[in-house]
N, C-alpha and C positions, 0 to 999 in steps of 0.2 A: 502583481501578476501583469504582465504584459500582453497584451494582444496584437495580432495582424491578420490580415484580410488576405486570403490566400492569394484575389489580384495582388494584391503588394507584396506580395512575399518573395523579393526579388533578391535577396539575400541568398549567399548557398549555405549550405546545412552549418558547413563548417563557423561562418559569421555567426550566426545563431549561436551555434555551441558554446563559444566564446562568450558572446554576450550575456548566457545565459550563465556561464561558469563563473564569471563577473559580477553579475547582479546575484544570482543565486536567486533568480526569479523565475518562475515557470510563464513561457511563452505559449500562448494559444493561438493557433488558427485555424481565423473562422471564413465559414464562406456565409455570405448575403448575412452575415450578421450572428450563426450558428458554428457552436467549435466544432472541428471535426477533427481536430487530433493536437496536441501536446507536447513541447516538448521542459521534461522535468528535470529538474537538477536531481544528480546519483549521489548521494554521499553516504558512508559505511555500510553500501552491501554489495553483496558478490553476486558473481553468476546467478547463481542459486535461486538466489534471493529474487533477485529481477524475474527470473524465469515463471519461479511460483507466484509472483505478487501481480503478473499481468495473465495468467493461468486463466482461461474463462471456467476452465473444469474445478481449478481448484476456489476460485470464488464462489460457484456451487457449493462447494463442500461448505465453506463459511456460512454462508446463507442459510443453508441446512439448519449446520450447527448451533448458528447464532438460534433461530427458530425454537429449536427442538430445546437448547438454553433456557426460552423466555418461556416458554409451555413447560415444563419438566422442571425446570431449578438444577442445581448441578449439586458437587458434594464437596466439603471440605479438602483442606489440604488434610487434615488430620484423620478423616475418613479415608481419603487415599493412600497415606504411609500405612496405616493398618490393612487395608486391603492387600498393600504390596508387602506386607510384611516389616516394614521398618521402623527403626526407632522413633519416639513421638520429639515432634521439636516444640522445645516452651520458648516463651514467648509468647511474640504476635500470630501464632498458629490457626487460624482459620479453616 
């Protein structure tokens, strides 16, 4: 990970980009020493993808769910094909 101090940050986005596209390294800059924003390398995802994973609403949901996970436990796969009605899969069916 690379770091820059927003005074030095005299590069324009584009340089950065490149650099970053290059290294494959995520650049941080920080002001007085604190990041205040990121820039990350994209690789295999789409619009979509971006939109929801920088989501503050939809990181709630996560947070939730992770939560409500670690309290409750969840239910198999094999719990779930019968719920949905479907065939059971052998195997490694969990």
């Amino acid at each position: 990970m690379k770091t820059v101090d927003l005074a030095n940050a005299t590069s324009s986005l584009a340089d950065y980009s490149r650099q970053m596209r290059t290294s494959r390294e995520t650049i941080v800059v920080t002001k007085r020493g604190k990041p205040v924003a990121a820039l990350v390398p994209v690789t295999d995802a789409d619009w979509e993808t971006i939109r929801v994973s920088s989501s503050p609403v939809f990181q709630r949901i996560i947070a939730r769910s992770r939560k409500r996970q670690a309290r409750e436990g969840g239910i198999s796969s094999a719990e779930m094909r019968r719920r949905l009605n479907l065939p059971a899969k052998h195997g490694n069916d969990r």
